[in-house]
C-alpha atoms as one frame of an Amber mdcrd trajectory, in Angstrom:
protein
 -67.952 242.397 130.049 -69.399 240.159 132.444 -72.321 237.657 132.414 -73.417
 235.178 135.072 -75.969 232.275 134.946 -77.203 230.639 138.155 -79.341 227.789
 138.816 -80.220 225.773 141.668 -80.865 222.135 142.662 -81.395 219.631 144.847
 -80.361 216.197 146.034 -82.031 214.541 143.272 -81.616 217.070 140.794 -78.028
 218.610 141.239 -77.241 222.302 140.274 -74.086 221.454 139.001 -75.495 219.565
 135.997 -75.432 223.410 134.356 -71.434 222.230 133.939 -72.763 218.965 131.763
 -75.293 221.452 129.849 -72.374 223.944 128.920 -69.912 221.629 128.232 -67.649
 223.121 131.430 -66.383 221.622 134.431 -67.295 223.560 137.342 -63.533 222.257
 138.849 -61.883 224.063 136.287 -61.133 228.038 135.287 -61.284 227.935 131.575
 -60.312 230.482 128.512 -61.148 230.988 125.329 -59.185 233.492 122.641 -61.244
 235.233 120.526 -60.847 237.756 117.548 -61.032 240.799 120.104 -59.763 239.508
 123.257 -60.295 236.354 125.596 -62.795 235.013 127.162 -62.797 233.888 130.398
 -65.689 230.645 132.046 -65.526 229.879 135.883 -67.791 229.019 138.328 -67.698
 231.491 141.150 -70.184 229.049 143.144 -70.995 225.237 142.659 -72.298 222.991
 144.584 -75.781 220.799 144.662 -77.905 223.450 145.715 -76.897 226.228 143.978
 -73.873 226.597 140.796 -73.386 229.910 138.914 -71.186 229.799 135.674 -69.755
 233.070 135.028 -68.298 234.485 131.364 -65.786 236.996 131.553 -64.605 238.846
 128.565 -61.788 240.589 127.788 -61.954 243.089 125.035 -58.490 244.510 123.513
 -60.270 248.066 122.483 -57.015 248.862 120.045 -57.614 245.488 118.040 -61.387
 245.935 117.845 -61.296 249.794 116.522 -58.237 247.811 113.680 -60.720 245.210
 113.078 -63.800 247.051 113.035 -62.851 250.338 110.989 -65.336 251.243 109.126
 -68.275 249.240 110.362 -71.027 249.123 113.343 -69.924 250.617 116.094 -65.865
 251.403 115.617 -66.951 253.058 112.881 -69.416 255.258 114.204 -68.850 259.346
 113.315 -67.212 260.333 116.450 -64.422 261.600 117.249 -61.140 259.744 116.833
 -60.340 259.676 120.219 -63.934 257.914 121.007 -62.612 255.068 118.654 -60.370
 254.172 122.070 -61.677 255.840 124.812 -65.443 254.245 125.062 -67.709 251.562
 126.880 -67.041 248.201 124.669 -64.697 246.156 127.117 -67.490 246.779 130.149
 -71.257 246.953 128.592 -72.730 243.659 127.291 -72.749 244.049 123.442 -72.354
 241.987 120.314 -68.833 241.153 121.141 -70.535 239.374 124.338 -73.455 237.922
 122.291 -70.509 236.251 119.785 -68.769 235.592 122.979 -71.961 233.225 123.905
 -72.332 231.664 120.585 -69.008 230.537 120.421 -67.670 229.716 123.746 -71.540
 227.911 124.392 -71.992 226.932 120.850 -73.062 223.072 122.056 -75.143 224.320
 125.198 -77.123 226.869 122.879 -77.662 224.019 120.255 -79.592 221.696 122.306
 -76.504 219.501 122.539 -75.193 217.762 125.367 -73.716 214.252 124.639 -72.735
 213.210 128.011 -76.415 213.591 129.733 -78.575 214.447 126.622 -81.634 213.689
 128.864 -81.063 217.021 130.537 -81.147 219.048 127.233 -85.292 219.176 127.458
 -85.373 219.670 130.912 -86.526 223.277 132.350 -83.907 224.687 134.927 -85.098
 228.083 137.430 -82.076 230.392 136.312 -81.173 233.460 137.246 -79.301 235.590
 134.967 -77.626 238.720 135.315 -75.766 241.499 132.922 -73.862 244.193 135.482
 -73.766 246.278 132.738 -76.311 246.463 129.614 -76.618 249.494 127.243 -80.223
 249.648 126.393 -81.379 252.092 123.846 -85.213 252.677 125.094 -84.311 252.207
 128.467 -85.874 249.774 131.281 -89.233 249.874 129.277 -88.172 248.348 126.105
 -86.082 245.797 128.287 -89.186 244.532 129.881 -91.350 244.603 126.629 -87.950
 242.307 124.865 -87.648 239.981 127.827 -91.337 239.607 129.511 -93.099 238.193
 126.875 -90.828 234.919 126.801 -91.385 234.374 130.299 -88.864 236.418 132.497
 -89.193 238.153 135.351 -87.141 241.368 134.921 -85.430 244.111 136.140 -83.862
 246.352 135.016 -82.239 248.873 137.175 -81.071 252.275 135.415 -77.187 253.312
 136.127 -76.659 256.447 137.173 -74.160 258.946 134.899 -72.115 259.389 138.277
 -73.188 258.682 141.194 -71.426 261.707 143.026 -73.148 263.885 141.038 -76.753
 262.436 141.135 -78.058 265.553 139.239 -77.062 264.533 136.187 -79.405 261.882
 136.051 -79.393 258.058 134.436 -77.452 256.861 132.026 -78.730 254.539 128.953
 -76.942 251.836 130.804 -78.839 248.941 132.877 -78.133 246.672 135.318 -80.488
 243.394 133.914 -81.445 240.693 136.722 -83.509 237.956 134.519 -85.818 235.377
 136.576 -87.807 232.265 135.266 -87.889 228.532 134.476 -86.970 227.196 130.523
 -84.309 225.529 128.873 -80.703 226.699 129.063 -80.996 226.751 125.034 -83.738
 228.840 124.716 -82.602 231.419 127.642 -79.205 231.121 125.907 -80.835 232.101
 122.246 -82.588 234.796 123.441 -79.435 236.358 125.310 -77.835 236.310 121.962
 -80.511 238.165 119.875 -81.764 240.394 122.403 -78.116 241.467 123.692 -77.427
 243.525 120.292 -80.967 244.505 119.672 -80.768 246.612 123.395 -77.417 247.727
 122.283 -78.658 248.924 118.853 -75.395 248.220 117.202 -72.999 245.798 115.769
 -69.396 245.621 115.975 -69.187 243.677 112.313 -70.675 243.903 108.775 -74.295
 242.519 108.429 -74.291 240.287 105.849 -77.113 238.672 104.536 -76.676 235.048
 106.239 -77.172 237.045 109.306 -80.985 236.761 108.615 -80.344 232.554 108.536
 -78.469 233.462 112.029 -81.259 235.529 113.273 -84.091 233.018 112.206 -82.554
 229.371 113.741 -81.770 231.674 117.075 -85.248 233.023 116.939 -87.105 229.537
 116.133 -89.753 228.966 118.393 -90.523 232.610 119.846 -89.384 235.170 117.641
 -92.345 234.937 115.084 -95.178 235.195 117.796 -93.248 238.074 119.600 -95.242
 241.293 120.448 -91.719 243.335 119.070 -90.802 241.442 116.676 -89.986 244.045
 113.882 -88.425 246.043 116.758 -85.955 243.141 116.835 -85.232 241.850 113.755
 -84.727 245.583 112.499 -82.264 246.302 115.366 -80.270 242.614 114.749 -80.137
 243.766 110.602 -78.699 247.207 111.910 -81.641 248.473 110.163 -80.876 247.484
 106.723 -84.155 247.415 104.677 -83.957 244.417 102.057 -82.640 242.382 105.003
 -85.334 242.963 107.604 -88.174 242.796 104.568 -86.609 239.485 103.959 -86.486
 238.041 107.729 -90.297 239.545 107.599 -91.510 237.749 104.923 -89.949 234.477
 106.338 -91.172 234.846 109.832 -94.701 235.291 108.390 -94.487 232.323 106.549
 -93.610 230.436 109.438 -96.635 231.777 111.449 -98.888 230.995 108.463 -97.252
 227.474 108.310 -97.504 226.917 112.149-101.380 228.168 112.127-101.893 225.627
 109.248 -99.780 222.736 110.898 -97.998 222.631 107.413 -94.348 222.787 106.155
 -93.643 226.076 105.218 -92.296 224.681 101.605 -96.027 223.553 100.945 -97.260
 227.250 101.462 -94.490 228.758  99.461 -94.874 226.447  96.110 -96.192 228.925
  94.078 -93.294 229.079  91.746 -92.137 226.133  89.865 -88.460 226.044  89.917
 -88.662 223.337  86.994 -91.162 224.537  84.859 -89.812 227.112  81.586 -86.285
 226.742  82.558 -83.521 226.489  79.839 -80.389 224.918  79.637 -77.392 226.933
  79.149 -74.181 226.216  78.329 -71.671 226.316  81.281 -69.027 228.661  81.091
 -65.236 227.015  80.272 -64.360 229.231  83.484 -67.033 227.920  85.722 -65.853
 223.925  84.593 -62.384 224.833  85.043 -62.574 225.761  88.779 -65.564 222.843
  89.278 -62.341 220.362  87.975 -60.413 222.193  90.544 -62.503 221.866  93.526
 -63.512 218.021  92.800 -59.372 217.239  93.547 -59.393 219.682  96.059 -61.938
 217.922  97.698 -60.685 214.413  96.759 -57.691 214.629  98.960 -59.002 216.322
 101.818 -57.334 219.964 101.363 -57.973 222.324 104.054 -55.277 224.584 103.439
 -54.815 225.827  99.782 -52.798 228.222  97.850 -54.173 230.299  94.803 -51.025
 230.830  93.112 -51.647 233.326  90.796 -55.377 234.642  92.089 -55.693 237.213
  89.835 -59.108 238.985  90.592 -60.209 236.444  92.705 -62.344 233.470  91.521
 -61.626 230.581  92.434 -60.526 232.176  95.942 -64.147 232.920  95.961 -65.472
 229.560  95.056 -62.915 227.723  97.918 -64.776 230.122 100.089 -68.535 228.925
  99.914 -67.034 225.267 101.058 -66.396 224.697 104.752 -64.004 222.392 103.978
 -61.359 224.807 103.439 -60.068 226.434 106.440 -56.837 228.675 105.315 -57.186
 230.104 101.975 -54.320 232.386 100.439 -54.276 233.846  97.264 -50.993 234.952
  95.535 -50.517 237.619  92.814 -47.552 239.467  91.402 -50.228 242.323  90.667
 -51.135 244.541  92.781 -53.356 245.722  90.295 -54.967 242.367  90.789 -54.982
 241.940  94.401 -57.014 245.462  94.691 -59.687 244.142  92.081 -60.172 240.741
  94.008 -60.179 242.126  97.469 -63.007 244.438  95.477 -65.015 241.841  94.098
 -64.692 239.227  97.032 -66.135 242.276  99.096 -63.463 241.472 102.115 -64.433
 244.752 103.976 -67.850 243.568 104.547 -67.149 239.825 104.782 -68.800 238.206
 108.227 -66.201 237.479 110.535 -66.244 233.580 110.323 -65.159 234.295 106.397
 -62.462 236.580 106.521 -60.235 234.802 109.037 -60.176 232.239 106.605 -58.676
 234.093 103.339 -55.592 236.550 102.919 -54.604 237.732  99.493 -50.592 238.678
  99.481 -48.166 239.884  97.360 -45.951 237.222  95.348 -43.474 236.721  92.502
 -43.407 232.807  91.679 -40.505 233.324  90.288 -38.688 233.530  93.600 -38.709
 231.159  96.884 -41.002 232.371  99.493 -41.357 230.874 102.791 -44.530 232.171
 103.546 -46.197 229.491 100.607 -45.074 226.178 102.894 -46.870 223.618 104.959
 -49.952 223.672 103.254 -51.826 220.831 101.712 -53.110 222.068  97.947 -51.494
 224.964  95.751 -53.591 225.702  92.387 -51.993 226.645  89.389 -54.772 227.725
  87.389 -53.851 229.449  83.690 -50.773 230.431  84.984 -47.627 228.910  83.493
 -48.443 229.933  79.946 -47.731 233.139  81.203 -44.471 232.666  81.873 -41.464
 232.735  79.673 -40.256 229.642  78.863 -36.660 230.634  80.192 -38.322 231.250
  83.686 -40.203 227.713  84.057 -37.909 226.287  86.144 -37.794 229.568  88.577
 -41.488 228.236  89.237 -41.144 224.945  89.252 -38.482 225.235  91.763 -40.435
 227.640  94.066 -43.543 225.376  94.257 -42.332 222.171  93.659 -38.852 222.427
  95.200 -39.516 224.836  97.922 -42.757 225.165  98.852 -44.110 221.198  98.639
 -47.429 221.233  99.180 -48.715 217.674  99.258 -50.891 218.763  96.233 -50.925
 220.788  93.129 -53.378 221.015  90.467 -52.144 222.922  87.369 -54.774 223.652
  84.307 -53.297 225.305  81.572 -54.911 225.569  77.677 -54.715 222.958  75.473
 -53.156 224.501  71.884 -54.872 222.046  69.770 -58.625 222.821  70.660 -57.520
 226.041  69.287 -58.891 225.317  65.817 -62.489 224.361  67.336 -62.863 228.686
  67.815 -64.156 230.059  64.723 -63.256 233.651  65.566 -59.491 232.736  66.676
 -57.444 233.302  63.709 -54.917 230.162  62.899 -51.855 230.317  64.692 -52.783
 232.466  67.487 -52.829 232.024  70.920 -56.148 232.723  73.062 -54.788 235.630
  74.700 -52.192 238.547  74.122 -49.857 237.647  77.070 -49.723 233.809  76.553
 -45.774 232.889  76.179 -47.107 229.684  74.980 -49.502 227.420  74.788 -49.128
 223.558  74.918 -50.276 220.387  73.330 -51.642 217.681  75.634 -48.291 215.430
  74.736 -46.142 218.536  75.758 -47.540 219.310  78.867 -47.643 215.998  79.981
 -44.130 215.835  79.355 -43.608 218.798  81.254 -45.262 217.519  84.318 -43.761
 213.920  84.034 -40.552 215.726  83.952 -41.296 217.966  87.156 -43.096 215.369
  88.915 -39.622 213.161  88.935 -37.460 216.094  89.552 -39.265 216.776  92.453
 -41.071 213.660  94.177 -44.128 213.434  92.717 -46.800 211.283  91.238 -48.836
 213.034  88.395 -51.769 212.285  86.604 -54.099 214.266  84.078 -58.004 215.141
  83.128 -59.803 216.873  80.513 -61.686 220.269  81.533 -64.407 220.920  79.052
 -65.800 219.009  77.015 -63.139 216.232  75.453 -63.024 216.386  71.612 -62.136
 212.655  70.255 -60.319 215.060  67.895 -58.143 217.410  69.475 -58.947 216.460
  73.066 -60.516 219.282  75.760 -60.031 223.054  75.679 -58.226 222.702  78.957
 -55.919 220.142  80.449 -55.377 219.487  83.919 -52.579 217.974  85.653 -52.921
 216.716  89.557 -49.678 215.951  91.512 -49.440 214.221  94.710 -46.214 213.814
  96.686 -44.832 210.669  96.011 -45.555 208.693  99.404 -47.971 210.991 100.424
 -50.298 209.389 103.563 -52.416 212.392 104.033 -50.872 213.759 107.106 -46.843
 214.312 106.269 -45.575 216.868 104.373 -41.585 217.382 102.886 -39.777 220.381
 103.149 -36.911 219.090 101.014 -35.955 219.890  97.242 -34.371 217.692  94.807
 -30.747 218.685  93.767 -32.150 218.483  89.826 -34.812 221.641  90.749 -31.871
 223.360  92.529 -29.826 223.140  89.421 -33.022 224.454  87.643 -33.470 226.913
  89.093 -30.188 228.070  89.512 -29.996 227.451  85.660 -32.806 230.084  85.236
 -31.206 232.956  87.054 -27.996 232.767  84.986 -27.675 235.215  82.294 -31.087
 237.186  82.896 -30.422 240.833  82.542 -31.498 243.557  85.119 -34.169 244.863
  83.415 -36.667 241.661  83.514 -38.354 242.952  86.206 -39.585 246.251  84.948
 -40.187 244.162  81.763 -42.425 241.845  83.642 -44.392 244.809  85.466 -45.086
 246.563  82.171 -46.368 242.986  81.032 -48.732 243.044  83.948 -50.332 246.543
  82.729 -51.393 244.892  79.577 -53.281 242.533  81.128 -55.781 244.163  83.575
 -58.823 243.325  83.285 -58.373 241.088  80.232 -60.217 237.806  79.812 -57.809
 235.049  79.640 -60.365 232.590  77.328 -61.334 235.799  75.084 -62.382 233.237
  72.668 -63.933 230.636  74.597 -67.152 232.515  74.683 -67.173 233.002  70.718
 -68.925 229.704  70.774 -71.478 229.045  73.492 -71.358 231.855  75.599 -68.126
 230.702  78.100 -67.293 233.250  80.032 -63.917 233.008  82.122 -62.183 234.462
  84.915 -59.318 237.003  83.939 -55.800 236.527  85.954 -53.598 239.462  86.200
 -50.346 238.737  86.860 -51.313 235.746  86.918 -48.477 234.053  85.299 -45.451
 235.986  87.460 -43.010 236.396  84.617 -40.613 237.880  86.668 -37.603 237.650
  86.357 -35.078 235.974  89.365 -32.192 238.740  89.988 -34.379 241.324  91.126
 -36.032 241.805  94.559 -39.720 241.994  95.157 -42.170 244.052  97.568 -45.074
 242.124  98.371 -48.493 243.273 100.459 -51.508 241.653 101.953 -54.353 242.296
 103.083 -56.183 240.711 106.190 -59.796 241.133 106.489 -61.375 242.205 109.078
 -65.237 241.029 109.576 -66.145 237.459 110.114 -67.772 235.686 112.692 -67.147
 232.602 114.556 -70.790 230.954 113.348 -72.845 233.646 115.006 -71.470 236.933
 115.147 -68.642 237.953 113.334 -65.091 238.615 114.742 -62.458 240.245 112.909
 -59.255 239.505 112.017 -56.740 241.589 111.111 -53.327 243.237 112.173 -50.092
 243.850 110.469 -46.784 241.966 110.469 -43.896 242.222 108.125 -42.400 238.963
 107.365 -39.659 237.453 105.084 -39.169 234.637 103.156 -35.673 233.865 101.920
 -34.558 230.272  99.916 -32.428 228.992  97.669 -28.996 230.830  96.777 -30.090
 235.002  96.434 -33.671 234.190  95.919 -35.403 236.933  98.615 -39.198 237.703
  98.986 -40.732 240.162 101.562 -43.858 240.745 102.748 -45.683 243.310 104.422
 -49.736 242.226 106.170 -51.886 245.518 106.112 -55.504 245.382 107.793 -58.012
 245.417 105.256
């Protein structure tokens, strides 16, 4: 795919100020890896009277039919050869329009911090696609592009030009002409590239119609085709488009009134007849969570022991976390949260940031170091007691991330749920469940074991009684100054966990995976909700009982729709990897595309 932009100057006003506007040195041959290939920016010409920036990209067709399976246009009914044999890597498409948006992201802003005088200046540019697919031909091209001011042509490609009977092709070659703002001509490149194209190589999601509207601000609600467009952009999904409609008229109405739109659209009360509910224990428990998480700055965070997928959820919605991987002995597990986080149809920008993989914490894995935060949430009363020190070791001692939160039920709230009989536990597959003074204890003792500083916090509400339904411990590596991380163990969690593999017989592993049956789909505060309402978030597997003299398989999934802030780019691709430490302790795992 190519792209070119042109514009020329004079002594006063130089051409080559286009390199200050898109943030690229005309001097310099620059590239840019994306999810689908690499992108290429040089300037074939610059000089004061005339500089062209070009954009090369280079699509790998055999990632983007991996990535894409199943949505816009690799997953299109055709045959399976047409999957690798077709016209991505040469006809301007989405893949270019994301191209734009991310390799321009600054330029198509408004943003230019060296000269920001020349961000509201008009520039004559010439622009020109070798190679557009337009669905409705040169006509619809001209009614897309003439209304906002271009002069355009739009020359039809011949099928083959040694066989001129068989007439044009649906592909154009577009020459754009006029005078506006590189922002604006870049904005309208990016909506009106897929719209001609009349297809998507990623999942629209519904923030696309927030993408569609800020590119769109300023002409797209007084253009002549506008439900033409924003139809084409939602790949023609109906509560999408109705909802980009109804916005786009409020913003006419608000612009013919000289109002805010939020004084036209006040007809609802938000405050008015609302009623307070009680917040879910479940809901607290991961706020708790993401409050450290945020504290110290995490970017990349472990969910050890995901089950179906919660809290991976919640890190998602914050931009703060970059690298997100969630860990589960169940695969049983991993399929439901994969399910409910909807990683198929994620936008491109979202899934490069999560992977959920298969994991006994029972065992050392090399794949769980050199992040910053692991989570522990309702996962060590899982565990059998005897196997404790197995996962202390293999976070603590192994994997050292700078931070780990651990929440775990506190036994004496117990007696505050009328429907739990006395002396139970909340749920079937608890091993235990501790008092605050003996899990503090416990942490104390792995925190000095193993180099850390630990301190604690109530989760729910904190009875002056028997103290909060849920406890929460927060370690930080002793010494920690936000940017180092330890790789070492302490010789008392090697003796641990060597002390936890002695005398376990061969059959604790198919133990542990019949354990993980039982709990599918079970609610790990059953009885939390007896009271208010409290719902929670069930953990398969959560806990990882395993036993350590027994190997385990472990698979991942990498979605494959995101996009880098515009469009979405996919990321996905298989690998098989190892992770092997400590004295027999072995974990594998095998990457699948989503």
């Amino acid at each position: 795919m190519f792209l070119t932009i042109t514009t020329t100057g004079s002594a006063d006003r130089p051409a080559t100020d286009l390199g200050f506007l898109l943030h690229k040195h005309p001097d310099k041959a620059q590239q840019f890896s994306t999810s689908h290939g690499t992108a290429h920016v040089l300037y074939p010409e610059a000089d004061a009277q005339r500089c062209t920036a070009a954009l090369l990209l280079e699509v790998d067709p055999i990632a983007l039919v991996r990535r894409s399976r199943g949505k816009g246009r690799g997953g299109a009914p055709d045959s399976a050869l047409g999957q690798y044999v077709n016209d991505r890597p040469y006809a301007a498409s989405s893949l270019l329009a994301v191209a734009l948006r991310s390799v321009f992201a600054s330029a198509m802003k408004g943003q230019c911090t060296a000269r920001p005088e020349l961000v509201a200046q008009t520039l004559p540019l010439r622009i020109e696609v070798p190679v557009l697919p337009a669905r409705g031909g040169s006509a619809l091209v001209r009614k897309l592009f003439e209304p906002l001011g271009w002069g355009v042509q739009a020359e039809p490609l011949p099928l083959d030009e040694t066989f001129p009977e068989w007439g044009d092709s649906r592909y154009v070659r577009l020459v754009l002409e006029g005078e506006c703002r590189l922002a604006e001509a870049l904005r309208h490149l990016y909506v009106l590239l897929p719209v001609l194209d009349d297809a998507k190589h990623y999942w629209v999601a519904p923030d696309e119609v927030d993408k569609l509207l800020r590119a769109g601000e300023g002409w797209l609600e007084s253009h002549p085709e506008q439900r033409v467009i924003v139809g084409r952009y939602l790949a023609r999904r109906s509560s999408l488009t109705r909802q980009a409609m109804e916005r786009l008229e409020l913003e006419r109405l608000a612009e013919s009134d000289d109002v805010a739109a939020e004084e036209i659209d006040n007809a609802v009360d938000e405050e008015a007849d609302t009623e307070e509910k009680p917040v879910p224990l479940a809901v607290r428990r991961r706020e708790a969570i993401l409050a450290v998480l945020r504290s110290v700055k995490a970017a990349r965070v472990l969910d050890l022991g995901c089950g179906q997928g919660q809290l991976v959820g919640a890190l998602l919605k914050e931009g703060q976390f970059t690298e997100i991987v969630g860990v589960d002995v169940s695969m049983r597990a991993l399929h439901e949260a994969r399910r409910r986080l909807r990683l198929e149809r994620m936008t491109e920008r979202q899934s490069e940031r999560v992977r959920l993989v298969q994991g006994s914490l029972a065992y050392t894995d090399s794949r769980l170091k050199g992040y910053d935060a692991a989570v522990l949430s309702e996962v060590v009363e899982h565990v059998d007691p005897a196997r404790l020190p197995a996962l202390e070791y293999a976070v603590f001692g192994a994997a050292r991330p700078r931070t780990v939160v651990v929440t775990t039920p506190n036994v004496e709230y117990n007696v505050r749920w009328e429907s739990l009989p006395a002396g139970r536990v909340r749920h079937a597959d608890h091993r235990f469940e501790w008092t605050r003074e003996e899990f503090r204890q416990w942490a104390r003792e792995v925190a000095a074991r193993h180099g850390y500083e630990v301190s604690f916090g109530p989760v729910g509400p904190d009875d002056p009684e028997v103290g909060p339904p849920t406890q929460l411990a927060h370690f930080r590596m002793a010494g920690e100054d936000g940017g180092s991380r330890e790789n070492g163990s302490s010789h008392e969690g090697s003796r641990s966990r060597e002390g936890s593999r002695s005398g376990e017989d061969s059959d604790s592993h198919e133990g542990s995976r019949s354990r993980e049956g039982s709990r599918s789909g079970e609610d790990s505060d059953s009885h939390e909700g007896s009271r208010s309402g409290e719902g929670s978030d069930s953990r398969e597997g959560s806990g990882s009982p395993e036993g350590t003299g027994s190997r385990e398989n472990g698979e991942s999934w990498t979605n494959s729709s995101s996009e880098d802030s515009a469009g979405s780019e996919d990321s996905a691709g298989s690998e098989d990897s190892a992770g092997s430490e400590g004295s027999g302790a072995l974990t594998t795992g095998k990457e699948v595309a989503a």
